[in-house]
SEDREN-397343 format. One record per residue (C-alpha): residue in one letter; x, y, z. Coordinates in steps of 0.2 Angstrom, whole numbers, plus 5000, padded with zeros to 4 digits. Example, Ala and Ser with C-alpha at 12.3 -4.5 7.8 and 13.67 -1.06 7.14 Angstrom:
BEGIN
A506249785039
S506849955036
***
This chain:
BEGIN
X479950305082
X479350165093
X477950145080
X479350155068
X480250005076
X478849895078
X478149885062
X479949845054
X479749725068
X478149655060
X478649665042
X480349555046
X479549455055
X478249415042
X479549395030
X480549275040
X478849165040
X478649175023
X480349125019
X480248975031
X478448925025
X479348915006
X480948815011
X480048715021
X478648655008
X480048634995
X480948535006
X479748435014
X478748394997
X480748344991
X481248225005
X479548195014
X479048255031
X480148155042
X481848155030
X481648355032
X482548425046
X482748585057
X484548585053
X484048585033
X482748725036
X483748825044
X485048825030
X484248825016
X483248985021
X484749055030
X483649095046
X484249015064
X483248865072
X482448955083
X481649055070
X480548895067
X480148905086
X479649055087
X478349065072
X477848875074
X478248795091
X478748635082
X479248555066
X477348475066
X476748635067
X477748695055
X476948565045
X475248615046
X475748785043
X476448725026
X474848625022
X473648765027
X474748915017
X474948805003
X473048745001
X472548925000
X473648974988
X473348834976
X471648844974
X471849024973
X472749024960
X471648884954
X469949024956
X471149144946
X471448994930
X469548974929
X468849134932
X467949144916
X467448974908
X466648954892
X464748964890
X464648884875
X465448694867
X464848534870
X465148454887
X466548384882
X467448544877
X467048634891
X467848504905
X469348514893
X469548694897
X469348664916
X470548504915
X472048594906
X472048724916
X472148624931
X473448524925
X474248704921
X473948744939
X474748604944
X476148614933
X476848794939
X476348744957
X476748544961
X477548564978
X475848584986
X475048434979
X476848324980
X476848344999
X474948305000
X475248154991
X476748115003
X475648145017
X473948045013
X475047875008
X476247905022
X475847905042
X477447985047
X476648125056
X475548005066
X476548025084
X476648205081
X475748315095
X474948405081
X474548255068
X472648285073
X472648445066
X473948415050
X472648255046
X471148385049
X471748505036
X472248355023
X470648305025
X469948485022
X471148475007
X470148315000
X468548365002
X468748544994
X469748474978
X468248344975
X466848514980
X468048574966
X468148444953
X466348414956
X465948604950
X467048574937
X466048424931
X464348484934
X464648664923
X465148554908
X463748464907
X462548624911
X461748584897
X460748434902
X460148524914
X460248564933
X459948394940
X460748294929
X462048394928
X462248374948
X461948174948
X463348154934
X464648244943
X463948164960
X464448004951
X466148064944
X466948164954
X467948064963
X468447954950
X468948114940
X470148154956
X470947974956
X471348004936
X471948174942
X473148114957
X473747954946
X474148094930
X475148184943
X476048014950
X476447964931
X477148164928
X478248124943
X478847974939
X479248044921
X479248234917
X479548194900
X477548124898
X476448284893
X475048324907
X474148414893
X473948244885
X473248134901
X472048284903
X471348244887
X471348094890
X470348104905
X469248214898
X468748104885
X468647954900
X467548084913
X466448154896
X466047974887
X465547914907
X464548084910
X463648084892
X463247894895
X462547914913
X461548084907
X460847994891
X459947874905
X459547984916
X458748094903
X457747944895
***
C-alpha cells in the first residue's frame, strides 16, 4: 500500500509540473517573462503558489524549465515532420519540403518560439539568480536551430555534392534563420499573411543564393 501511495504521489506530482510548465509557457510567451506573475500561474492552472516552489524554486527557474521543456519538444516534433525527406527533385524542391514543414511546425506549436523571441530582444531576466543558466539554454536554442537549418540546407543541395553542399549551407544558414525569425515576427504582427507563402518565398531566396554560390564553387 505504501508503494501504492507513493507512486500516486509521483504521478500527481508530475502532473502538477506538467500543467504549470504549460500555463506558464502560454502565459509567459503572452505577456513576456516579467508581466507573468505567480498570482497568474497559479490561477490559470488552478495549482497553489507553492506548487511553483516546490517543482522550481523560483519564477526564474521556472523559466528555464519552460525554455528547456519546450526546446525539446519542438524539435521533436520538428525530427517527427522531417523524418522522411524526398531523395529526389531539384535542390530547390527539396528545401521547399523542409521549409513548409517547419513553418507547419511552427504554426501548431508558436508558443516555444514566441517566448524565445521575447527572451533574445529582451533582458528582463538579467538580475535573476538563474539568468546564467536561462541565457545558456537560449543560446543552446540558437545554435541547435542553425545545426538544424544548416542540415536542412545542406540535404537539398546533396546533389552537388558533399562539399559544396557543406560550404553553401555554411554560408546560408544563418541568413536562412533571420528569413525564418522575420516570417514568424510578420505571422505575429498579422495572422492573416500565409506562412506557406513566405516559406516560398524563402526558398526561392535560400535556393537562387545556394545554386549561385555552388555554380562557383563547382567551376
Amino acid at each position: 500500500m505504501e508503494t501504492r501511495r507513493d507512486n500516486t504521489g509521483n504521478r500527481r506530482g508530475r502532473r502538477s509540473r506538467e500543467e504549470i510548465l504549460e500555463t506558464a509557457s502560454r502565459l509567459m510567451a503572452e505577456r513576456g517573462f516579467a508581466a507573468t506573475t505567480l498570482s497568474d500561474l497559479s490561477r490559470e492552472s488552478g495549482l497553489p503558489r507553492s506548487a511553483v516552489y516546490h517543482h522550481f524554486r523560483s519564477k526564474a527557474g521556472l523559466l528555464s524549465a519552460v525554455m528547456e521543456h519546450g526546446a525539446y519538444a519542438f524539435f521533436e516534433h520538428m525530427a517527427r515532420a522531417q523524418a522522411h525527406p524526398p531523395r529526389e527533385g531539384s535542390a530547390r524542391e527539396r528545401l521547399r519540403w523542409y521549409l513548409q514543414r517547419t513553418g507547419d511546425v511552427f504554426l501548431a506549436h508558436p508558443d516555444f518560439l514566441r517566448l524565445h523571441l521575447i527572451l533574445v530582444m529582451n533582458a528582463e531576466v538579467a538580475e535573476a539568480a538563474e539568468a546564467a543558466e536561462v541565457n545558456r539554454i537560449i543560446e543552446r536554442v540558437r545554435r541547435d536551430g542553425r545545426a538544424h537549418m544548416n542540415h536542412m540546407i545542406a540535404d537539398s543541395f546533396a546533389e552537388y555534392g558533399p562539399e559544396v553542399a557543406r560550404t553553401v549551407a555554411d554560408r546560408l544558414d544563418y541568413f536562412a534563420i533571420a528569413g525564418f525569425d522575420g516570417a514568424f515576427v510578420a505571422w505575429q504582427a498579422d495572422p492573416s499573411r500565409s506562412m506557406a507563402e513566405a516559406m516560398d518565398l524563402l526558398t526561392d531566396a535560400v535556393a537562387t543564393l545556394g545554386e549561385s554560390i555552388a555554380v562557383r564553387l563547382r567551376s
